[in-house]
SEKEVO-288026 format. One line per 3 residues: number of its first residue (from 1); their letters; for each residue x, y, z of C-alpha. Coordinates in pm, 1 decimal, m for minus. Example, Ala and Ser with C-alpha at 12.3 -4.5 7.8 and 13.67 -1.06 7.14 Angstrom:
REM SEKEVO-288026
1 = as = 1230.0:m450.0:780.0 | 1367.0:m106.0:714.0
***
This chain:
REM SEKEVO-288026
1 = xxx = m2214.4:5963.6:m76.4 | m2058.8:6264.3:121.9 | m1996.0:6451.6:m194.0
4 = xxx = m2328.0:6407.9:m310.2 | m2465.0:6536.5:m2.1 | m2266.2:6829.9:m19.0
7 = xxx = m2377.1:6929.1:m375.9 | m2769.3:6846.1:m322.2 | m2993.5:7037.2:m170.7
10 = xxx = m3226.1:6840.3:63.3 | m3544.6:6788.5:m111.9 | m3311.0:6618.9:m454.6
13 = xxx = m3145.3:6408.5:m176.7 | m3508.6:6251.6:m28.3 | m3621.0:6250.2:m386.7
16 = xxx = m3303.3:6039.8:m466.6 | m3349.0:5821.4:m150.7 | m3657.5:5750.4:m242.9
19 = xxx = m3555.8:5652.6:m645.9 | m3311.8:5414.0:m496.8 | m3408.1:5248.7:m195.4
22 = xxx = m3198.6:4932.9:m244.4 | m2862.4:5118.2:m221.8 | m2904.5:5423.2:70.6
25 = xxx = m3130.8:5151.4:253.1 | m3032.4:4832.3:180.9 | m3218.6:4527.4:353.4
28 = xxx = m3111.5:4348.3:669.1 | m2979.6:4056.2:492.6 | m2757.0:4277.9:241.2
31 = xxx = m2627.9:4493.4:502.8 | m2495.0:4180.8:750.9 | m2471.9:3908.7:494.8
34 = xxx = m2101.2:3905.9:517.3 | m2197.7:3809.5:895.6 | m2461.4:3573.4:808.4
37 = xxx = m2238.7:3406.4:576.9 | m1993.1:3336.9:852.8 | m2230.9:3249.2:1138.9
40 = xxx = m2353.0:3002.4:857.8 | m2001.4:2833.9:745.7 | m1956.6:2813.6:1158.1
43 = xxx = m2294.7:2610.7:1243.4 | m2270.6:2469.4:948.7 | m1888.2:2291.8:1017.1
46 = xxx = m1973.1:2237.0:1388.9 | m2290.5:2008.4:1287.6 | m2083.2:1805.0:1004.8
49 = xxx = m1829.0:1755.5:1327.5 | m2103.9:1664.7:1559.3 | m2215.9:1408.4:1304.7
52 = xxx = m1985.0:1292.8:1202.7 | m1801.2:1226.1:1498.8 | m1501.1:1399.0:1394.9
55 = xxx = m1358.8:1477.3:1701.9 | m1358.7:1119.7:1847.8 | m1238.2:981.4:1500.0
58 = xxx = m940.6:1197.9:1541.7 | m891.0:1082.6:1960.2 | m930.4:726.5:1898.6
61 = xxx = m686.9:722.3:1544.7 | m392.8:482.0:1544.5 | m154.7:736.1:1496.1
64 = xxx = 173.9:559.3:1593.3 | 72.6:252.3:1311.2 | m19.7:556.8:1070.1
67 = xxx = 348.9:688.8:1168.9 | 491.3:353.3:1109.9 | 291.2:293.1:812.3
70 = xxx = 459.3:653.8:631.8 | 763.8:565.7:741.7 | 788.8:233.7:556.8
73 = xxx = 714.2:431.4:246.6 | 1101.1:583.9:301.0 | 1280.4:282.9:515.8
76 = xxx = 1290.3:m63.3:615.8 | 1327.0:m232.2:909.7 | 1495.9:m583.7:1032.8
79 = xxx = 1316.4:m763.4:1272.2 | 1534.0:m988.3:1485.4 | 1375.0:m1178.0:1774.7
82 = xxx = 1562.8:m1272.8:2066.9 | 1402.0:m1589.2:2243.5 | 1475.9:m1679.3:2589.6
85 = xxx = 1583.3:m2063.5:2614.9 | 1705.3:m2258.7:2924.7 | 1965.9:m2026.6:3071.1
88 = xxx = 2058.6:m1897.8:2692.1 | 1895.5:m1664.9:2414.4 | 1860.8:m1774.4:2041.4
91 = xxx = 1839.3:m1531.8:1803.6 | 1626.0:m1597.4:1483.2 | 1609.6:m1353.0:1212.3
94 = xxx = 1252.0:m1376.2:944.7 | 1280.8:m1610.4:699.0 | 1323.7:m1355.7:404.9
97 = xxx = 1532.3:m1113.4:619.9 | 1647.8:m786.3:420.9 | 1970.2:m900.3:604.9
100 = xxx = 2036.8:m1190.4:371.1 | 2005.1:m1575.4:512.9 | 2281.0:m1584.4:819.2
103 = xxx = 2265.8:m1237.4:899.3 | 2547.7:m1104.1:1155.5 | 2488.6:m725.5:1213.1
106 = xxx = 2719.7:m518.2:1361.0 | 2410.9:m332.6:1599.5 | 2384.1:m680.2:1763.5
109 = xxx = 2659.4:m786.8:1937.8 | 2662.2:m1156.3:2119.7 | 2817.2:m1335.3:2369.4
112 = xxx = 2924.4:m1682.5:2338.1 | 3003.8:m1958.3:2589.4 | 3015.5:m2356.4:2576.6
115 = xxx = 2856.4:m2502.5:2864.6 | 2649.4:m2763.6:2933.5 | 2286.5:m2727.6:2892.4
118 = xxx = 2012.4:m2957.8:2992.1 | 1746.6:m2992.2:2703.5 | 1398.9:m2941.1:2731.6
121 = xxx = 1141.2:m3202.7:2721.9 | 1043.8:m3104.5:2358.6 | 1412.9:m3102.2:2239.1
124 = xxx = 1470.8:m3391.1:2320.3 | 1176.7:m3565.3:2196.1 | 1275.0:m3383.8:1859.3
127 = xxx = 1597.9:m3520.3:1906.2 | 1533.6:m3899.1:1930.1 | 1471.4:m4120.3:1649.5
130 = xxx = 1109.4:m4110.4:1558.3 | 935.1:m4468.6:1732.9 | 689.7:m4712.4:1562.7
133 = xxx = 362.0:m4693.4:1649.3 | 86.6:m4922.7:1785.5 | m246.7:m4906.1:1838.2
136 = xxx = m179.3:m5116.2:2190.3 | 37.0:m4814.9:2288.0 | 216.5:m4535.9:2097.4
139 = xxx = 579.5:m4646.1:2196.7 | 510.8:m5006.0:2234.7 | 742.2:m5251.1:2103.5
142 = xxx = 687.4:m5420.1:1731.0 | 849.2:m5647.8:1484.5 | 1044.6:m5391.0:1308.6
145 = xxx = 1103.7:m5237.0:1617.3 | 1219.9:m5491.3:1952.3 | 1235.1:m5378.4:2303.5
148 = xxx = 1619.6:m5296.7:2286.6 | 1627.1:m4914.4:2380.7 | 1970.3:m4679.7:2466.0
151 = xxx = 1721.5:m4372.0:2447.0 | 1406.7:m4396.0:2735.7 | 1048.8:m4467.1:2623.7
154 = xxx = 735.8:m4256.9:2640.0 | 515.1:m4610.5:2616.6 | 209.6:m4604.1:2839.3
157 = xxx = 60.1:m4743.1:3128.0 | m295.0:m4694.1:3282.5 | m136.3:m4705.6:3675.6
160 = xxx = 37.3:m4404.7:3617.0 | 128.7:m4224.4:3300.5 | 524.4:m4258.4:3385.5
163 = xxx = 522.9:m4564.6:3610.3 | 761.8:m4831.4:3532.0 | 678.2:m5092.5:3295.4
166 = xxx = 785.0:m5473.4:3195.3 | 911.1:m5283.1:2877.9 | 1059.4:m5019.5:3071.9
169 = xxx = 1182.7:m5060.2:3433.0 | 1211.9:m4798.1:3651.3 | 1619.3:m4798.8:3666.6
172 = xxx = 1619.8:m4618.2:3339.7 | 1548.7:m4279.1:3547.6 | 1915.0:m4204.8:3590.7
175 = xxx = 1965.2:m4231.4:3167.9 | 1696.7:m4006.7:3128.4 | 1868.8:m3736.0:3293.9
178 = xxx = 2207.3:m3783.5:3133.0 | 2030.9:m3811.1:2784.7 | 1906.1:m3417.2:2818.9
181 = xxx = 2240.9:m3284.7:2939.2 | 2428.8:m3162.8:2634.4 | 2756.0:m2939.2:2588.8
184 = xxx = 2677.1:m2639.2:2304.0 | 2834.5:m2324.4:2248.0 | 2551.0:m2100.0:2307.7
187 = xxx = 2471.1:m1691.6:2321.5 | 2418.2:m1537.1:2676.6 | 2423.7:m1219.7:2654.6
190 = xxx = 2310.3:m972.3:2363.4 | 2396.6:m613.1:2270.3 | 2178.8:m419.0:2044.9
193 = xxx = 2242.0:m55.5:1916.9 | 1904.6:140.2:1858.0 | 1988.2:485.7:1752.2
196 = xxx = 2108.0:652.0:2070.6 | 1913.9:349.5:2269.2 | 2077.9:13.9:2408.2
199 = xxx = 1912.3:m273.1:2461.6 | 2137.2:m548.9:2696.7 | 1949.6:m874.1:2676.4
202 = xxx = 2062.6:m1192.8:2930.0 | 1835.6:m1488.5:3020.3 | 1559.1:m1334.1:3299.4
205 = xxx = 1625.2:m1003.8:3172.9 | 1668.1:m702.8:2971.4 | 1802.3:m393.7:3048.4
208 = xxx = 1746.7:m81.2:2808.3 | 1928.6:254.2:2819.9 | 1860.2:539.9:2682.7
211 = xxx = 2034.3:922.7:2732.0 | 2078.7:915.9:3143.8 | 1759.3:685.4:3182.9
214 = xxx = 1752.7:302.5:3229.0 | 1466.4:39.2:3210.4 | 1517.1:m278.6:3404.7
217 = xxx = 1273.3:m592.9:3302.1 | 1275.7:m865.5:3477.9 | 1133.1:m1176.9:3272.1
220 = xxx = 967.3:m1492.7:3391.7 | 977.2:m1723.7:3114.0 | 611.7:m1803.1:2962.9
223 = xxx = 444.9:m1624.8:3262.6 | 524.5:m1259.1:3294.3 | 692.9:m927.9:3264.3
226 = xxx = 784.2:m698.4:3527.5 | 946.2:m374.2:3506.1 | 1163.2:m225.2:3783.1
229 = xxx = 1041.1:87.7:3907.8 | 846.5:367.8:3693.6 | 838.8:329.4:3346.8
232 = xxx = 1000.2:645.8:3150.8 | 752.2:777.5:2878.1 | 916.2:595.5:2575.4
235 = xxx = 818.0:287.3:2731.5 | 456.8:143.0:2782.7 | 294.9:m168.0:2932.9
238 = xxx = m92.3:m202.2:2852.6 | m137.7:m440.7:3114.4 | 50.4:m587.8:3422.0
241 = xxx = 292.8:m866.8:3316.1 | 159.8:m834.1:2977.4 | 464.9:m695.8:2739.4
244 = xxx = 685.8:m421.2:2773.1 | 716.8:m168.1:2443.9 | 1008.3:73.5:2430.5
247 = xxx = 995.5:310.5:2085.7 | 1293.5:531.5:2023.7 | 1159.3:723.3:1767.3
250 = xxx = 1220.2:673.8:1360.1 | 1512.5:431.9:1478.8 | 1254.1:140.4:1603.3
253 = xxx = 1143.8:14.3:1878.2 | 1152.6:m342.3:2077.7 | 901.5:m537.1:2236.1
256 = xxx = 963.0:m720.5:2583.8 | 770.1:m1036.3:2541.3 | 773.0:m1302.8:2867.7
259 = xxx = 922.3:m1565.3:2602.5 | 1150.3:m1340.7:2326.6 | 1211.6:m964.1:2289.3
262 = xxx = 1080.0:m854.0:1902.3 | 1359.1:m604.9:1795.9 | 1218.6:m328.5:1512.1
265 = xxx = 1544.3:m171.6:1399.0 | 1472.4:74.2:1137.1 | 1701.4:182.1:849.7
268 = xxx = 1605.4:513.2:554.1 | 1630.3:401.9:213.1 | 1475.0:124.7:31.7
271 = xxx = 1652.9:m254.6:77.4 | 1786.2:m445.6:m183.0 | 1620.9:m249.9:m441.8
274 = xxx = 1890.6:m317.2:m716.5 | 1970.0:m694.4:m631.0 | 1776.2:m956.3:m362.8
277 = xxx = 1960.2:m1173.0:m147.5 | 1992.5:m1474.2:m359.9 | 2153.7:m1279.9:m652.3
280 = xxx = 2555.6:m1323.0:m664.8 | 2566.3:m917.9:m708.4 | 2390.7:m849.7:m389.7
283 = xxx = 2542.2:m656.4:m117.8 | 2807.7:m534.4:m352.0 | 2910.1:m227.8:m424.5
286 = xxx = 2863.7:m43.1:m756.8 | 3226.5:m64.3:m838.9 | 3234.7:m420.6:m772.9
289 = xxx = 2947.2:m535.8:m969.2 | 3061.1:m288.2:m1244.2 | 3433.5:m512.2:m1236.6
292 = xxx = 3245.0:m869.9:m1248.1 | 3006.8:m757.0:m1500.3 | 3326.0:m629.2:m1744.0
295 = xxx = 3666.5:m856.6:m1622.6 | 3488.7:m1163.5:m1358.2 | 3412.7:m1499.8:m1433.8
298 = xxx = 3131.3:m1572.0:m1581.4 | 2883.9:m1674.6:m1307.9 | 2651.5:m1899.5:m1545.9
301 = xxx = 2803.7:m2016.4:m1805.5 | 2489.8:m2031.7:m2021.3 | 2424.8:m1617.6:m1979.2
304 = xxx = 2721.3:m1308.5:m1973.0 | 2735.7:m1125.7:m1595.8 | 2572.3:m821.4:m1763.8
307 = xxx = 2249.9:m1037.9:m1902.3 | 2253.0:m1226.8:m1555.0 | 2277.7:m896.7:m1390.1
310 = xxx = 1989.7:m712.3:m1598.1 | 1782.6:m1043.4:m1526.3 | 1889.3:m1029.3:m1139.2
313 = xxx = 1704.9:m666.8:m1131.4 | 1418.3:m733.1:m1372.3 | 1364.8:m1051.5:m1158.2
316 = xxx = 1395.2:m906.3:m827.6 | 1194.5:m1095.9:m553.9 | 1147.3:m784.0:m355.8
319 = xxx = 1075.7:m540.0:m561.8 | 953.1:m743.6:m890.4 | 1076.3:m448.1:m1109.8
322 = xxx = 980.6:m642.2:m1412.1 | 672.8:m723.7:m1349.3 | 524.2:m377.2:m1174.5
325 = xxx = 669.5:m231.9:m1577.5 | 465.9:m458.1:m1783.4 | 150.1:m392.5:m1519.6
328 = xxx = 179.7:m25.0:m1576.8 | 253.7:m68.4:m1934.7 | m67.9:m242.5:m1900.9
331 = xxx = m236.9:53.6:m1705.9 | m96.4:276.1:m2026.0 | m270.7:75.9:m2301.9
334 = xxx = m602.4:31.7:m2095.7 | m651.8:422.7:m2080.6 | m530.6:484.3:m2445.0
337 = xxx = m742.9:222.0:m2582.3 | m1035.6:256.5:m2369.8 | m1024.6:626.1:m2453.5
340 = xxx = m973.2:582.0:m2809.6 | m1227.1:335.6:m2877.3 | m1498.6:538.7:m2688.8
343 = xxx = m1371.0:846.3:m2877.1 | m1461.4:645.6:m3191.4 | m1814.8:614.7:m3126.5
346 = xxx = m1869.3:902.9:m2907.8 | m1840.8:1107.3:m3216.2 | m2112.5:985.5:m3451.2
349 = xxx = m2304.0:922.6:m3178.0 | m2314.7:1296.5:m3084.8 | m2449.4:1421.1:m3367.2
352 = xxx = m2712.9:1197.7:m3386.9 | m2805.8:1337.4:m2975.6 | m2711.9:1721.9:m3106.3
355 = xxx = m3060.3:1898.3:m3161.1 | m2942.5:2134.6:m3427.1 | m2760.3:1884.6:m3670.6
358 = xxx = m3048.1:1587.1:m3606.6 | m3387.4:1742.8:m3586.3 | m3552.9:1397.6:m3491.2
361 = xxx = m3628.2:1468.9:m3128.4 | m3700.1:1066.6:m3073.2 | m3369.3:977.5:m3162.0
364 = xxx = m3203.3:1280.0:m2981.9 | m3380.9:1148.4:m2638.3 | m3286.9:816.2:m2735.0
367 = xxx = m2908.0:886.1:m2791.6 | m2905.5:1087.9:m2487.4 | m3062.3:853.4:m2221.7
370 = xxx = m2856.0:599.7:m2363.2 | m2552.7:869.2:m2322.5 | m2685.8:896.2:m1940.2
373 = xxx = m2728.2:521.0:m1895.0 | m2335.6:479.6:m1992.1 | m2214.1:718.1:m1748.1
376 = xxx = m2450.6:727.3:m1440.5 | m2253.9:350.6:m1366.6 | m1947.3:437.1:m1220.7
379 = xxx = m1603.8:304.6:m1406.2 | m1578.4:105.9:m1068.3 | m1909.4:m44.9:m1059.3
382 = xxx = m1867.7:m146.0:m1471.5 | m1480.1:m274.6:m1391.6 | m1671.8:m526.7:m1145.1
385 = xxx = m1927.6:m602.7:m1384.1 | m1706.6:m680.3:m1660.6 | m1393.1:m891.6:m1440.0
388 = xxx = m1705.0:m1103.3:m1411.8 | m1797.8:m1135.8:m1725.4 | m1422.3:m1173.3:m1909.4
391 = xxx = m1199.1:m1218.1:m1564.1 | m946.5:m1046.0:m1433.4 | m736.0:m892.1:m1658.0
394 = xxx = m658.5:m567.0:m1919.0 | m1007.7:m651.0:m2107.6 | m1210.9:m571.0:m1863.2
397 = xxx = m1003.5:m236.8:m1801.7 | m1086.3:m108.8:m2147.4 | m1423.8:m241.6:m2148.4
400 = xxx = m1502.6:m18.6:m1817.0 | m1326.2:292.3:m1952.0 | m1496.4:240.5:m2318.8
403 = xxx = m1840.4:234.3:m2137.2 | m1804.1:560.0:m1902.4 | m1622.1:727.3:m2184.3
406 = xxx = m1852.5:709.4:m2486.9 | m2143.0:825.7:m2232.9 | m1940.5:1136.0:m2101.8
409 = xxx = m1768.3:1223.3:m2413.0 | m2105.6:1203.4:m2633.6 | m2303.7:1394.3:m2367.6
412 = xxx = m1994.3:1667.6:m2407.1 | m1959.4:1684.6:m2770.3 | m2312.5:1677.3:m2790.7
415 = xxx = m2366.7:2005.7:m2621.3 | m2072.0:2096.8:m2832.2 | m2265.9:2054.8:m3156.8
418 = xxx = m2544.6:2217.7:m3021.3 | m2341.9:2604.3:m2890.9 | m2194.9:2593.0:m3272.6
421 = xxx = m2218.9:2925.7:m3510.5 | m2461.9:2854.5:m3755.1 | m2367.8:3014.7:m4002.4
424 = xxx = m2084.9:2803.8:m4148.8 | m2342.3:2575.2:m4206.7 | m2613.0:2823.2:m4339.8
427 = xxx = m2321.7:2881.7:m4630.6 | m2207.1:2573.8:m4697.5 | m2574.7:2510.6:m4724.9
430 = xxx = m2630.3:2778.1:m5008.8 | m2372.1:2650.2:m5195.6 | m2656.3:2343.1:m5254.2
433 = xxx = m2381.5:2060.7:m5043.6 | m2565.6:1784.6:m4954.9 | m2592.5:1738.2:m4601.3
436 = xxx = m2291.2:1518.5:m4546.2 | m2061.8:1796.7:m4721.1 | m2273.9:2027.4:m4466.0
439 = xxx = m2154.4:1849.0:m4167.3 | m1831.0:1810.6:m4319.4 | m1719.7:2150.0:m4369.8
442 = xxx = m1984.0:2364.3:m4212.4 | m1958.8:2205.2:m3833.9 | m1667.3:1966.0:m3819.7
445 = xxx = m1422.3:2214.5:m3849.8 | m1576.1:2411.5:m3515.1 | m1589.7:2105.6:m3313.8
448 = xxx = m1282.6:1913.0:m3441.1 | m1010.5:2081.6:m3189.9 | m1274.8:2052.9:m2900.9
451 = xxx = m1301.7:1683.5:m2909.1 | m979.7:1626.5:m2945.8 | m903.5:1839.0:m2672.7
454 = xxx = m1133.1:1664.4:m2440.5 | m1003.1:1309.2:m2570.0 | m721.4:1404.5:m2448.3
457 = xxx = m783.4:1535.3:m2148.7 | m970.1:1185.2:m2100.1 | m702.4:1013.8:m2212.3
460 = xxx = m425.7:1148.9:m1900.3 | m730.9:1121.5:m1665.2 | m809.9:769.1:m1758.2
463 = xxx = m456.4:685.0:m1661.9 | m544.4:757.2:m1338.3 | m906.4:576.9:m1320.6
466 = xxx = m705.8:243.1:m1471.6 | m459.3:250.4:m1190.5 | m845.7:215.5:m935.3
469 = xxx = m1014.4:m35.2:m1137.4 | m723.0:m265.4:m1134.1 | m732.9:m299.8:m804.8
472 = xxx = m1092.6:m451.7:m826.8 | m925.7:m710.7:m1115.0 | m904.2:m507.9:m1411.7
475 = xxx = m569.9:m573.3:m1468.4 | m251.7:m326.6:m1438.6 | m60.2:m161.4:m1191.1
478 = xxx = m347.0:m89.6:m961.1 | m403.8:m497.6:m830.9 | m15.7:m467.1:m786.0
481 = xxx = m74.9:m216.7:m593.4 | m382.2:m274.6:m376.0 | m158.0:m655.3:m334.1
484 = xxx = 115.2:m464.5:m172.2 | m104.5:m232.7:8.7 | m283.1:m545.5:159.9
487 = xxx = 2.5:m727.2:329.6 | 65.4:m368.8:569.5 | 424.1:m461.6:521.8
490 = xxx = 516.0:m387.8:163.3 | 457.8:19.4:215.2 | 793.5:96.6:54.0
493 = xxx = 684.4:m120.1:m271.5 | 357.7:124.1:m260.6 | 558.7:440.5:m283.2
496 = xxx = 796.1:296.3:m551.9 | 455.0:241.0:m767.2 | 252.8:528.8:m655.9
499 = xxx = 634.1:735.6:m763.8 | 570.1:564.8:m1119.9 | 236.0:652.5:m1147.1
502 = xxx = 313.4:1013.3:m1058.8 | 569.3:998.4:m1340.4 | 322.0:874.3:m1608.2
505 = xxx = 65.3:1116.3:m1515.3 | 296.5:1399.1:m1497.3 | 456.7:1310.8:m1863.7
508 = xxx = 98.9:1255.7:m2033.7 | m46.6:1533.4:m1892.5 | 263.2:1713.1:m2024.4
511 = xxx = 187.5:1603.8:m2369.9 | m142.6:1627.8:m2316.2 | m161.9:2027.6:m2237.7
514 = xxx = 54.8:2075.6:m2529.5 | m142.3:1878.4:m2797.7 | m453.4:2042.8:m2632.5
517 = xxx = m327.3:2398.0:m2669.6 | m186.1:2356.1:m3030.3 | m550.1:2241.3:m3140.4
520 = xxx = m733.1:2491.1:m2985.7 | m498.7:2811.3:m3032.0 | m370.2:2616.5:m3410.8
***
């Protein structure tokens, strides 16, 4: 603008002005619409916040379970629990421990002493024989069953619920007490080794250390929990003589409970992902299963130790390697089929909907709605509809993909048909070929590498889409995974299929962009 000002005399620069008002005086809304745009995008995001509720969605998220929950996708934990008995601690491991079935772990280290212990009431009412029973009185005496007693009875009376009795006299008092005393070799004390944290556990309480700070709790068996002093700011109790929690970070945590303390020690990697516990190769080492398969015994006689050991993985309880294959070979074959069969009939379809190839504008509305009908149900919303009709399985996969296919794909290749050069046709057409040769050679060629191209693309997506309608019932790796994603414990079984997914995906798109580019650039 400065150069034309210099080489125009004033009257040519009004006269130029005036020729082109929208660029030497452009409107309010051009000059600050840069300005607008951003005031905009601002009041815009603050009112989908405000509605939203975003900020109070993110302040009231359970961050520390969605921590937990990411880190079971790369470790496992073993969950001990340490139970406070009468003047000893028991220590019970889950019934399908990661640990095997008598786990000893070298982070937990007990102390042992034989002593005598007196029994609690339930104990020993688990511990004497089982007695007959009577409608007169629970523990009365019957035929099978006479009076003759070296254990006391519970039988009875209206005076007074444990007032003496013909049955049972009152001198018996002095055998009741030497019935619950019993010598056992018992565990007092516990040591366990949480990352840098240690946890000292003896009846009444537990003592945690970690770095130069310790945590006294003093426990009060089924009644409360009371912590010595200020808690440090890994620990946290909700509520007075409700639990204590301790967290030390990836490593676990433990929970101070008035009757056990929960122990959450955490460990990276994925457990027994080759073998489970109850196969002979487990907790082996590579080298050593590698000797049994080629020089051991044979384990079973009826299979070699390298068939046992290939059935031992496929078979794995945990990890049910077998089965998650054939549910994503399943996943496979629902999007190829579903894909291809919709692919099928998508293309005659299309040029009955195309404008320009079928001049019968009835039957291109018709073709068309019904085109719009197909696809304006969701895949999810047609997997429901058809696990109700066939139930749960790969059929009503394909059925779901078929139906949302065949509407996209002939609403695509339709429009397709309809952007085609004309004059292909127009010279096939003067050649006097019927209209099927037309069609044939005239417009098929055009359109040929463009359908297949988007059939393919399909095809890699649908992969995808199979993997969310299973989870609905559809059948394939997607109810496997929505199972595991259900229990909230089974997060490193997610990533393992989520990984295989990705891997499927990732190789069909692969093939995918290749066959796509050789049939459009071929």
């Amino acid at each position: 603008m400065n150069t034309i000002a210099a080489s125009a005399t004033q009257p040519d620069m009004q006269e130029m002005i005036a020729r082109y008002p929208a660029v030497f005086k452009p409107g309010f809304c051009k000059r600050f619409r840069g300005l607008i745009i951003f005031v905009a995008v601002i009041i815009y995001a603050f009112f989908g916040a405000s509605f939203l509720h975003i900020g109070k969605v993110i302040s009231n998220g359970n961050w520390d379970i969605a921590g937990a929950y990411l880190a079971d996708w790369i470790s496992y934990e073993a969950r001990p629990d340490i139970k406070f008995e009468n003047a000893y601690l028991s220590i019970e491991f889950p019934r399908f421990s990661a640990l095997g079935n008598d786990p000893h772990p070298d982070w937990i280290v007990e102390s042992r002493e034989t002593k005598e212990i007196m029994l609690e009431l339930e104990d020993y009412q688990s511990a004497a024989p089982a007695q007959a029973f009577s409608f007169m009185a629970p523990d009365a005496p019957t035929a099978e069953k006479p009076a003759v007693r070296t254990k006391p009875s519970s039988s009875f009376s209206f005076m007074a619920p444990s007032a003496p009795t013909a049955k049972n006299p009152s001198d018996v008092g002095g055998a009741n007490e030497a019935a619950k005393a019993e010598i056992k070799t018992v565990t007092t004390k516990a040591e366990i080794s949480i990352g840098s944290a240690h946890i000292l556990v003896i009846p009444g309480q537990v003592t945690i250390t970690k770095g130069d700070e310790t945590l006294v709790i003093d426990v009060e068996r089924n009644k409360a929990v009371h912590p010595r002093g200020a808690l440090p700011n890994w620990a946290q109790q909700k509520y007075e003589n409700e639990k204590v929690v301790a967290r030390f970070g990836f490593d676990g945590r433990v929970e101070v409970q008035d009757y056990k303390v929960k122990v959450h020690r955490r460990f990276l990697g994925w457990e027994n992902f080759i073998f489970d516990t109850n196969s002979p190769f487990w907790n082996k080492s590579a080298g050593e299963v590698i000797s049994m398969i080629v020089s051991g015994d044979r384990i079973d006689p009826e299979h070699s130790n390298f068939m046992l050991a290939i059935d031992n993985f496929l078979n794995n309880a945990e990890w049910q390697h077998g089965d998650v294959w054939i549910k994503l070979m399943q996943t496979i074959v629902m999007a190829f089929v579903g894909t291809l069969f919709a692919s099928i009939l998508a293309f005659p379809l299309s040029f009955l909907a195309a404008r320009n190839v079928t001049p019968n504008r009835l039957l291109n509305q018709l073709i068309k709605r019904f085109f719009d009908f197909l696809r304006s149900v969701d895949m999810l919303i047609w997997a429901l509809f058809f696990t109700r009709a066939f139930g749960p399985g790969p059929l009503a996969g394909i059925s779901a993909i078929f139906f949302t296919d065949t509407g996209t794909l002939g609403k695509l290749n339709a429009e397709t048909l309809e952007n085609i050069d004309d004059k292909q046709r127009e010279g096939i057409k003067s050649l006097g070929a019927s209209p099927v040769l037309v069609q044939r050679y005239g417009v098929v060629p055009q359109v040929l590498p463009v359908f297949l191209s988007q059939a393919l693309y399909f095809w890699e997506s649908n992969t995808r889409s199979a993997t969310i309608i299973g989870a609905v019932g559809a059948g394939g790796i997607g109810l496997k995974l929505w199972e595991a994603m259900r229990t909230n414990q089974d997060w490193e079984n997610v990533f393992y299929m989520v990984i295989l997914i990705l891997l499927v995906v990732y190789v069909f798109d692969t093939i995918s962009n290749k066959l796509r580019t050789k049939l459009t650039k071929g």
